[in-house]
C-alpha positions in Angstrom: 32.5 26.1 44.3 31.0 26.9 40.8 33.6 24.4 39.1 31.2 21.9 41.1 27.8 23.0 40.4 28.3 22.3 36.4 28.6 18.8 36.9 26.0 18.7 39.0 23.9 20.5 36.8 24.9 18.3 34.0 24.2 14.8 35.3 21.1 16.3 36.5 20.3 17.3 33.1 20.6 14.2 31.8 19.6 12.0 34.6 16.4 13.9 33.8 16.3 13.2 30.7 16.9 9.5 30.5 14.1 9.6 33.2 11.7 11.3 30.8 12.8 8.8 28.0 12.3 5.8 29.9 8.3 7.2 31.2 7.6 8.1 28.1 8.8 5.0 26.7 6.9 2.9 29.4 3.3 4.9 28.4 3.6 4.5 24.6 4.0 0.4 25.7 1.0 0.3 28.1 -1.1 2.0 25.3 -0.1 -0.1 22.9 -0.9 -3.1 25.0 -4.1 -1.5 25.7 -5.2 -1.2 22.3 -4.0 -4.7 21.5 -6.0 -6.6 24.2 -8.8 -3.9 23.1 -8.6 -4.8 19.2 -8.4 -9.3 20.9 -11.8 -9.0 23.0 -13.3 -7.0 19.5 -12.1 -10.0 17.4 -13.2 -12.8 20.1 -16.8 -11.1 20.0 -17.0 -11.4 16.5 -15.9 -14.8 16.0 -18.5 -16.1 18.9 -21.0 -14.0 16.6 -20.3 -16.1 13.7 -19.7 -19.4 15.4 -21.6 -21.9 12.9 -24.1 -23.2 14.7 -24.1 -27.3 16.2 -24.6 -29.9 13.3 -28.7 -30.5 13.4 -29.4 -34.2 14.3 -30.1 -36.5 11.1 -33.5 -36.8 11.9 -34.4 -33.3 12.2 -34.3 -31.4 8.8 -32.3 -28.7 8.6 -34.3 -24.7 8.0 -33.3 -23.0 5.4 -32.7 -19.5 7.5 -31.0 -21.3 10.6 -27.6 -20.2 9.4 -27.1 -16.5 7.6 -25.5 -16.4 4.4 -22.6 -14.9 3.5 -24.4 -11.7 2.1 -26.0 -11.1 5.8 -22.8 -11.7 7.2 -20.3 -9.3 5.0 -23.7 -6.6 5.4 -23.0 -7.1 8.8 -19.8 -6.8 8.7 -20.0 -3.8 6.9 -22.8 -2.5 9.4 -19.7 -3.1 12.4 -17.0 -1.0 10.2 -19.3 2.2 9.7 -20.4 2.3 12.5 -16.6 2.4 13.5 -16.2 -0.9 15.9 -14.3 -2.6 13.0 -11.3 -1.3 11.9 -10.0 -1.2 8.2 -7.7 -4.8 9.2 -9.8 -5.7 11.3 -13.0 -5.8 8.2 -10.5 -6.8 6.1 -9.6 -9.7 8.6 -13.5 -10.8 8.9 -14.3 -10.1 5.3 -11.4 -12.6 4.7 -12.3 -14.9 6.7 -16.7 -15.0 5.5 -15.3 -15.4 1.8 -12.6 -17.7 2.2 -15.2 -20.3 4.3 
């Protein structure tokens, strides 16, 4: 009878263990999904912020102030990343993005 029990005890063991694994596993990948569609909806918000705004018609003159320049925009980028709703790539990303257009 106790020849039988180690078995046992050992594919319990690691039936256990594999179980853990695999849960463990399975969370890390939901939180990383999580943060990724978290860190998407933070990027889509930003780019509708700083959509450039519909071409005026040729009659109509164009303000000076109707689109912010690119010193409001990084300041407001900068704003976002204290305030710690902009990551390091995700600033970096954005500031990119403002100096390269």
């Amino acid at each position: 009878m106790f020849r039988r029990r180690r078995p046992l005890l050992r594919a319990a063991a690691v039936g256990g263990g594999a179980y853990i694994a695999g849960k463990s596993v399975a969370n890390r990948r939901a939180a990383q999904q999580q943060q990724d569609s978290e860190q998407d909806e933070r990027l889509d918000g930003l780019e509708q912020q700083q959509a450039p705004p519909a071409p005026a018609a040729p009659d109509q003159p164009v303000s000076a102030g109707a689109a912010p320049s690119m010193a409001d925009q990084l300041s407001q980028l900068a704003t976002l990343h204290d305030q710690g709703a902009l990551t390091d790539d995700e600033f970096a990303a954005a500031k990119a993005r403002i100096l390269g257009s």
